[in-house]
C-alpha positions as MATLAB code, in Angstrom:
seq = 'XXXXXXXXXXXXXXXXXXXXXXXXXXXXXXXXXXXXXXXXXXXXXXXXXXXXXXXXXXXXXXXXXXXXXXXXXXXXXXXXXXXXXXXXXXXXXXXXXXXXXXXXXXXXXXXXXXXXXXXXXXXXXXXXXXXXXXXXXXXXXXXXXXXXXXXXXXXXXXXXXXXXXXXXXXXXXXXXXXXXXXXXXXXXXXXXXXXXXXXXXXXXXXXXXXXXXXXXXXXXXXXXXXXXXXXXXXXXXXXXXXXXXXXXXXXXXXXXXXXXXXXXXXXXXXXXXXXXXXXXXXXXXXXXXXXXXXXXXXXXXXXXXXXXXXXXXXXXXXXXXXXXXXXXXXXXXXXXXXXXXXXXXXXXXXXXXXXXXXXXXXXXXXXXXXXXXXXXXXXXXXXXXXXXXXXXXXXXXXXXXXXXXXXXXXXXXXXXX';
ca = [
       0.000    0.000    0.000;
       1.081    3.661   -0.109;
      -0.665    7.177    0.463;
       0.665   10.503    0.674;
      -0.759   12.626    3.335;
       0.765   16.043    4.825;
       2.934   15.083    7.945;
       1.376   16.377   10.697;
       4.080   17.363   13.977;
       6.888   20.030   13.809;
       9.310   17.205   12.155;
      10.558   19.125    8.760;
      11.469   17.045    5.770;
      14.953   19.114    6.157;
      15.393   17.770    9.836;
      15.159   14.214    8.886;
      17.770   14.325    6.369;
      19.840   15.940    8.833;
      19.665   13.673   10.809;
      20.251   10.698    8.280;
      23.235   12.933    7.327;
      25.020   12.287   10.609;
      24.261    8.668   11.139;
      27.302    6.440   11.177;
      27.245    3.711    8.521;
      27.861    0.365    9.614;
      31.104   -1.169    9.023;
      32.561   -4.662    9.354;
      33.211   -5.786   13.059;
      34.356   -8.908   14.740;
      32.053   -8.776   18.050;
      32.272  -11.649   20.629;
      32.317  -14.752   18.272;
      30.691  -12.991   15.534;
      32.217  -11.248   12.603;
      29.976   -9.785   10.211;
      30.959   -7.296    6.812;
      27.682   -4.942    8.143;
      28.178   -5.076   11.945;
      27.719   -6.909   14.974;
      24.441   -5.843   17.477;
      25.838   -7.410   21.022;
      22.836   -7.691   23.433;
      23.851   -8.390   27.173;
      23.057  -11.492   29.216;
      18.858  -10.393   30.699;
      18.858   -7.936   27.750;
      15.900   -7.153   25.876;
      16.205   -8.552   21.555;
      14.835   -5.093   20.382;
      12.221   -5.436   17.226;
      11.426   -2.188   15.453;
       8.005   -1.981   13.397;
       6.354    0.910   11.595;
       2.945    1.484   10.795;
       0.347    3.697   10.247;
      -1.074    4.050   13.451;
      -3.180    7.281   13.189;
      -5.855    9.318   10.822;
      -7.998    7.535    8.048;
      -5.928    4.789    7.395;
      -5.023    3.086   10.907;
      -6.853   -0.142   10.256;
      -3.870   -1.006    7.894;
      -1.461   -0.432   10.048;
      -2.781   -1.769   13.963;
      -3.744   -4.846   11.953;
      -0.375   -5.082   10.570;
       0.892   -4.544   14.332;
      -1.118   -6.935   16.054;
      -0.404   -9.755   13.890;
       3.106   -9.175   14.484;
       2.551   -9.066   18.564;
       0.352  -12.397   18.505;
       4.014  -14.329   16.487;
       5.779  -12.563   19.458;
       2.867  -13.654   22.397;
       3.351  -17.428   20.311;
       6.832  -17.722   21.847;
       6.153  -16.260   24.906;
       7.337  -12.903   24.145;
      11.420  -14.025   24.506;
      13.748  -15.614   22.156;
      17.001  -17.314   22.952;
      16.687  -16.573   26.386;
      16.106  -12.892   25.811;
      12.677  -10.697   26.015;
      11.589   -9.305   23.331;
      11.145   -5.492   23.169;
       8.746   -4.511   20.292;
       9.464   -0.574   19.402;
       6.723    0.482   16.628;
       6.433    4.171   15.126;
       3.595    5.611   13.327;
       4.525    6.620    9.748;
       1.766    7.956    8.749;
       1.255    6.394    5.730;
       3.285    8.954    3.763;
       7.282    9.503    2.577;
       7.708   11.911    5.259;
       6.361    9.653    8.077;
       8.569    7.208    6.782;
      11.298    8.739    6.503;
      10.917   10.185   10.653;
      10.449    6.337   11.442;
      12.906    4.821    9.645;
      15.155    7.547   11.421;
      13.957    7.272   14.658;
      14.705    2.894   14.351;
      17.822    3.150   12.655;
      19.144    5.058   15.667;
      19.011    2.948   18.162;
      22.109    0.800   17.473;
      20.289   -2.499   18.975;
      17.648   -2.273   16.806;
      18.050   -5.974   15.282;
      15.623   -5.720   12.257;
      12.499   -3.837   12.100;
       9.065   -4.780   10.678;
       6.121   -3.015    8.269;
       4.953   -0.819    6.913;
       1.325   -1.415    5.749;
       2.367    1.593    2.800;
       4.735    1.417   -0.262;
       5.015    5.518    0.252;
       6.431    5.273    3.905;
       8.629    1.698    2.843;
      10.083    3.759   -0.241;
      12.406    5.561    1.772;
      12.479    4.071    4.930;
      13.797    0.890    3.748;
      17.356    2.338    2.418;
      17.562    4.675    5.724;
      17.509    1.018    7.489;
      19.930   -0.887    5.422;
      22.362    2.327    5.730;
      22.608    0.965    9.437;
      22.000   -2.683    7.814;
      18.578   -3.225    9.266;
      16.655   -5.746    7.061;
      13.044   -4.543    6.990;
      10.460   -7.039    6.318;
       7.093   -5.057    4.913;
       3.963   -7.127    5.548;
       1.609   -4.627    3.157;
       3.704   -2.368    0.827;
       2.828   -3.863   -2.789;
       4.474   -1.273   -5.030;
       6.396   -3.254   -7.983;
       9.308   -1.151   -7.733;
      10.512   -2.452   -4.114;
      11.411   -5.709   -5.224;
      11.792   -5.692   -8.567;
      15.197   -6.516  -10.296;
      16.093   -3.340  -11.051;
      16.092   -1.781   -7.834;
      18.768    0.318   -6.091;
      21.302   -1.648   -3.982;
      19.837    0.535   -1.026;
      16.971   -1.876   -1.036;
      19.096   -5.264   -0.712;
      17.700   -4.923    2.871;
      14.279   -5.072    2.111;
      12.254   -8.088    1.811;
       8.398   -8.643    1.853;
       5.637  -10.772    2.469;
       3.129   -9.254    0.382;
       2.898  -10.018   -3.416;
       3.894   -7.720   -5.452;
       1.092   -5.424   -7.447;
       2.513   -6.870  -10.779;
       0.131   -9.688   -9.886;
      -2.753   -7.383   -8.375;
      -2.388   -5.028  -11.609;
      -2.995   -8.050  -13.692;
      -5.302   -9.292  -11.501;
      -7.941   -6.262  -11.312;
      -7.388   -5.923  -15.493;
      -8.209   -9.552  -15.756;
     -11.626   -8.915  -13.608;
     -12.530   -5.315  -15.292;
     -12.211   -6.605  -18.418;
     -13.521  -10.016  -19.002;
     -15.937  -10.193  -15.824;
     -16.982   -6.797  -15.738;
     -17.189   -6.849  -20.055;
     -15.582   -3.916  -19.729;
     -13.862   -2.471  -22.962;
     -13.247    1.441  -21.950;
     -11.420    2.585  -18.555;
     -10.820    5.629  -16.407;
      -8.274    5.480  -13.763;
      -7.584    7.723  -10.970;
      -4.231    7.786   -8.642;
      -3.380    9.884   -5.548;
       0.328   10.421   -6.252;
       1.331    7.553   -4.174;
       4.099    4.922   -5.245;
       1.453    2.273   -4.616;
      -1.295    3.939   -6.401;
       0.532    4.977   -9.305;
       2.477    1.850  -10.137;
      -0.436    0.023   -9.661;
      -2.591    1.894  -11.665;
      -0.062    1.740  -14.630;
       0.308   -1.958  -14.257;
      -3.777   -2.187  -14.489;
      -3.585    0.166  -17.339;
      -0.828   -1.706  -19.300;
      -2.589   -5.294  -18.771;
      -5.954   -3.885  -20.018;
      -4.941   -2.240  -22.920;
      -3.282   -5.208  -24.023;
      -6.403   -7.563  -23.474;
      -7.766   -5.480  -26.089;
      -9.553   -2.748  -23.937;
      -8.702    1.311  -23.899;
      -7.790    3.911  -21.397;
     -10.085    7.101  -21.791;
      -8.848    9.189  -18.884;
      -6.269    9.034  -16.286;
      -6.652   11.539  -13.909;
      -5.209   12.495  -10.103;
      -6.377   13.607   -6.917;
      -4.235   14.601   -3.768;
      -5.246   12.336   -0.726;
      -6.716   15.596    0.645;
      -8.995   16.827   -2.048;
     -12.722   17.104   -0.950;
     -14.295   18.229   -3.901;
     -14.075   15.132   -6.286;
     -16.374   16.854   -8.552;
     -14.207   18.454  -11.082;
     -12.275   15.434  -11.961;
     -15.338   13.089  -11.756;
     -17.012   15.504  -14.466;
     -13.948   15.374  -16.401;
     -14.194   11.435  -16.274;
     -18.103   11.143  -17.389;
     -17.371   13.171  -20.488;
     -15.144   10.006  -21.552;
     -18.045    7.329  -20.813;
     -16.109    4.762  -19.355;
     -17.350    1.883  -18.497;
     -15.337    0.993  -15.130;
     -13.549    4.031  -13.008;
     -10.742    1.870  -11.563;
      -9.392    3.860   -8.229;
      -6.957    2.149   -6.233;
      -6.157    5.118   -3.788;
      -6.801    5.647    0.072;
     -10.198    5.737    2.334;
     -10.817    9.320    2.855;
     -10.116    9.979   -1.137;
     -11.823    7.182   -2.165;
     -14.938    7.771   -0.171;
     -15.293   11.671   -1.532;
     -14.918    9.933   -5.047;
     -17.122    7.200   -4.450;
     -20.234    8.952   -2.577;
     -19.835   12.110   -5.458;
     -19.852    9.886   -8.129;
     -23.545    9.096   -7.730;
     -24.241   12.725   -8.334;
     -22.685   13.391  -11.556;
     -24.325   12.714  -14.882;
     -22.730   10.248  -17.258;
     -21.617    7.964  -14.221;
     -24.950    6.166  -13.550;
     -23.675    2.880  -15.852;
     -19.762    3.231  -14.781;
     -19.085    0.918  -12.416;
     -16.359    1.508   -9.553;
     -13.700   -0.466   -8.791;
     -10.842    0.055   -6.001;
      -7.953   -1.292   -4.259;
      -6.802   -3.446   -1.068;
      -6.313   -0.012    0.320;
      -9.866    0.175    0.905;
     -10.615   -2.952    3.334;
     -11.393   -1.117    6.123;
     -14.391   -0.544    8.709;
     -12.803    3.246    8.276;
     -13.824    3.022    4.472;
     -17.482    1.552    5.014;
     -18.003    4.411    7.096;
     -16.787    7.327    5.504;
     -18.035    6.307    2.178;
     -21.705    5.514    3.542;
     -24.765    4.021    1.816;
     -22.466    4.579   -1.703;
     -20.250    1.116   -0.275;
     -22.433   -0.944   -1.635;
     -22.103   -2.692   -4.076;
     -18.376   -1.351   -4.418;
     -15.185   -3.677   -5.907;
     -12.397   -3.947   -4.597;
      -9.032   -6.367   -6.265;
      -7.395   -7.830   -3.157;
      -5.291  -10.879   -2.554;
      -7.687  -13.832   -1.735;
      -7.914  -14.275    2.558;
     -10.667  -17.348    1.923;
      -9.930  -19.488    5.035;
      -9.400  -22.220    2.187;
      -6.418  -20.279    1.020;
      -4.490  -20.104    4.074;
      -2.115  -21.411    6.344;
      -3.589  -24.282    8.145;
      -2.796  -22.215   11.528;
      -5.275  -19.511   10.461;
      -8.123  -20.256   12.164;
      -6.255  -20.910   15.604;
      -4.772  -17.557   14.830;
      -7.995  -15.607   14.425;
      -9.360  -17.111   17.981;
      -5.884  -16.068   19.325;
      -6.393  -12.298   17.658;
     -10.281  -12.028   18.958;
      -9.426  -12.657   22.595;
      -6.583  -10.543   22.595;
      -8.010   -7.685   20.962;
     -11.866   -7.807   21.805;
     -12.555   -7.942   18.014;
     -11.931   -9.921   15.018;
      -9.069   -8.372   12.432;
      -9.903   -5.025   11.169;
      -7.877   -5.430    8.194;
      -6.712   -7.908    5.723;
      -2.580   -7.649    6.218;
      -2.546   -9.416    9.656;
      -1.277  -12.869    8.751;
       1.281  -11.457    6.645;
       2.431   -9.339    9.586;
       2.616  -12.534   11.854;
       4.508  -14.441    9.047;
       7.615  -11.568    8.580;
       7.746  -11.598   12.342;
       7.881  -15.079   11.994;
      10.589  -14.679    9.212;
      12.544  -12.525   11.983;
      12.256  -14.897   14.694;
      13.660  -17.813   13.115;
      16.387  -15.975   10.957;
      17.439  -14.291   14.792;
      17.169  -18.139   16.197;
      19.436  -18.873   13.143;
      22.216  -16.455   13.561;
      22.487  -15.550   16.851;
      25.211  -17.051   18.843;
      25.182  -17.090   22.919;
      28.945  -16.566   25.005;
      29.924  -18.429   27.831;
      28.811  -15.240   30.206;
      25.156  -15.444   28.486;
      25.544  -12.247   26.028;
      24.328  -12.947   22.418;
      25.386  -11.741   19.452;
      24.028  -11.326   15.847;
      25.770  -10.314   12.819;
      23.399   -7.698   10.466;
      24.448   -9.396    7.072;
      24.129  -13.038    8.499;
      20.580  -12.006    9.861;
      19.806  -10.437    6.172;
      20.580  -13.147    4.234;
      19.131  -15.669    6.675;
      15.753  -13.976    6.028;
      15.966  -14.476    2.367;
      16.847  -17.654    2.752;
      13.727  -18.728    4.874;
      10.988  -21.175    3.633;
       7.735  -21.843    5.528;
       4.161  -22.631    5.064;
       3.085  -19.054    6.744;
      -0.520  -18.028    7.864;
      -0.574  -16.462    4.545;
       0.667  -19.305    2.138;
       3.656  -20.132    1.307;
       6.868  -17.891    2.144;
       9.921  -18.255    0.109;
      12.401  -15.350   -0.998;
      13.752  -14.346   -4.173;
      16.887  -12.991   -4.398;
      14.553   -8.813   -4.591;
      12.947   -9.444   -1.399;
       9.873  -10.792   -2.825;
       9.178  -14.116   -0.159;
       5.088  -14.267   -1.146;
       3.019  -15.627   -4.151;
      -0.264  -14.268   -5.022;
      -3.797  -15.602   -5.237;
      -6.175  -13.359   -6.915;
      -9.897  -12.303   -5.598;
     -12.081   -9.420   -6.319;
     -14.870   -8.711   -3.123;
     -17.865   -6.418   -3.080;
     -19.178   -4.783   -0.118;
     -22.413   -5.666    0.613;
     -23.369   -3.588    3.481;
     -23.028    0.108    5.001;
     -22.871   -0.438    8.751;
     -19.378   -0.434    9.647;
     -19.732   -3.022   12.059;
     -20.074   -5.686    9.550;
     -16.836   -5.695    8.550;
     -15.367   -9.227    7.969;
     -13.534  -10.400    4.959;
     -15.319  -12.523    2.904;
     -18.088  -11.347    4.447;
     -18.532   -7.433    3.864;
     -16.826   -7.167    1.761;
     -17.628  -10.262    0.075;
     -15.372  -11.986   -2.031;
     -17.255  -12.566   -5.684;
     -14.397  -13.872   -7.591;
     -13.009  -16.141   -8.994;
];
């Protein structure tokens, strides 16, 4: 996922980058019994394994982030919250969901020197430079939700060699949703909207590319900034092309001011909606209203059917510690990169005679990418980008406008395949 709202706090773009400035970069060290090319993190007999995680953890998109939180804490809470004799300390920052937020984060983790690796984000805009301020202190950074192609994809900059995922990438979701639009929905004319965002864009592009070569044809591509309110303008503009499917894959409080204002502009009444994961949400059902129904959205298929066999233990596990069922769809993933951590730390680490332990950063990269496991969320295997999941396509429709019905599968509903 990605967005980009305004950062909200006194924290100025310029600050952060000072302060990424004076970081020290991490060097080879021989520590204790380990000797690692990116560094050694030495962690005292009693000590605390520190974990860093960032989410977003406040405004219209928090559901993607706590769930993305939680299903990391419930892996932790599965080993009894310690790990080769250590506790675990679990530091998570809120990034807002935007490049700024991520970039304050990523700064914030990658300053504390026994940071071990660090978890999230639920957004391709906060990953996209958070994940090279992390590896600059070699701190892998396993995302459970960012989906933007360019993070893993071969052509990336060596400042992502850090970064690995357990979300498929929105190569599949792009070809996916044009798959759905155009041979489900009939569709043969498309409109697409973006907010700016690496996820939006790139996966609006991939969408775009995959239905014009199924034979269909892009009428109007249009953006909106995360905080516009009036939609109308750029809806208008839309009608005049007579699309048959408006395909807009950007955030809830966007999407809702596009969704509810569509029904009152003329020329829409037969163009039929479709979003993004971004979107599965209580947060959404609510701000977009009575106009939810009905709605699309092209998400990676959660069907009980399709995942891990520990899934349903996991969800009893998640409703008693939380009071409610998930409130998101990016929770398993979340348990399986903490899962991914745990056993690449269990890997690497190596105790002293006095009790201290010791992990190398490069040892504990490159055991992550090496790990393979039937996770909550399917299979988890790296490739040599980062990208550790496979994807299984589903489109679901929201079938109700009381906020409290959110389930997936059930509102929304999934409808195909």
């Amino acid at each position: 996922m990605g967005a980009n709202r305004k950062l909200s706090g006194a924290m100025k773009l310029w600050a952060v980058a000072a302060l990424f400035a004076v970081m020290h970069t991490a060097t080879a060290a021989t520590v204790g019994p380990v000797t690692d090319d990116l560094g050694v993190v030495r962690i005292a007999k009693g000590a605390p394994i520190q974990i860093g995680g960032y989410w977003v953890l406040s405004g219209a998109d928090t559901s993607l982030g706590l769930d993305g939180k939680r299903g990391a804490e419930i892996a932790f809470a599965d080993i009894g919250n310690k790990l080769l004799g250590h506790p675990i300390k679990f530091t998570v920052e809120d990034d807002l969901c935007n490049a700024e937020g991520g970039q304050t984060a990523a700064t914030k983790l990658a300053s504390n020197p026994q940071i071990v690796v660090v978890l999230g984000g639920a957004c391709s805009s906060a990953a996209t430079p958070a994940a090279p301020i992390l590896w600059q202190q070699g701190i892998t950074n396993i995302c459970n939700a960012c989906s933007a192609p360019a993070l893993t994809a071969p052509d990336r900059k060596p400042s992502y060699d850090g970064f690995a995922r357990t979300i498929a990438s929105d190569i599949d979701q792009g070809a996916s949703d044009a798959k759905y639009i155009y041979t489900v929905l009939k569709a043969h004319t498309l409109a697409t909207v973006h907010d700016g965002s690496p996820y939006a864009q790139q996966l609006v592009a991939v969408t775009e590319k995959n239905f014009t070569q199924l034979g269909g044809k892009v009428v109007s591509q249009e953006a909106v900034a995360p905080t516009d309110v009036d939609m109308h303008p750029v809806l208008t503009k839309i009608a005049a092309a007579k699309p048959d499917v408006l395909y807009m894959p950007v955030f809830v409080a966007a999407a809702a001011q596009l969704l509810r204002q569509s029904k009152e502009i003329s020329g829409l009444e037969h163009t039929a909606l479709v979003g993004g994961g971004s979107l599965a949400a209580a947060e959404f059902i609510e701000a977009a209203g009575p106009a939810v129904v009905g709605f699309h959205i092209g998400y990676p298929d959660v069907s009980p059917d399709t995942m891990g066999k520990g899934y349903p233990e996991f969800l009893e596990k998640y409703k008693k510690a939380y009071g409610e069922a998930p409130i998101s769809g990016y929770h398993a993933n979340a348990y399986d990169a903490a899962e991914m951590a745990i056993k690449a730390i269990e890997k690497v680490g190596k105790t002293d005679k006095d009790g201290n332990l010791y992990i190398g950063r490069k040892a504990l990269r490159d055991a992550v990418f090496a790990e393979k496991f039937a996770g909550l969320s399917g299979p988890i295997a790296c490739d040599k980008y980062g990208q550790c999941a496979a994807f299984k396509p589903a489109v679901y429709e929201f079938v109700s406008a009381d906020p409290k019905t959110f389930t997936m599968g059930k509102n929304p509903k999934k409808i195909w395949p």
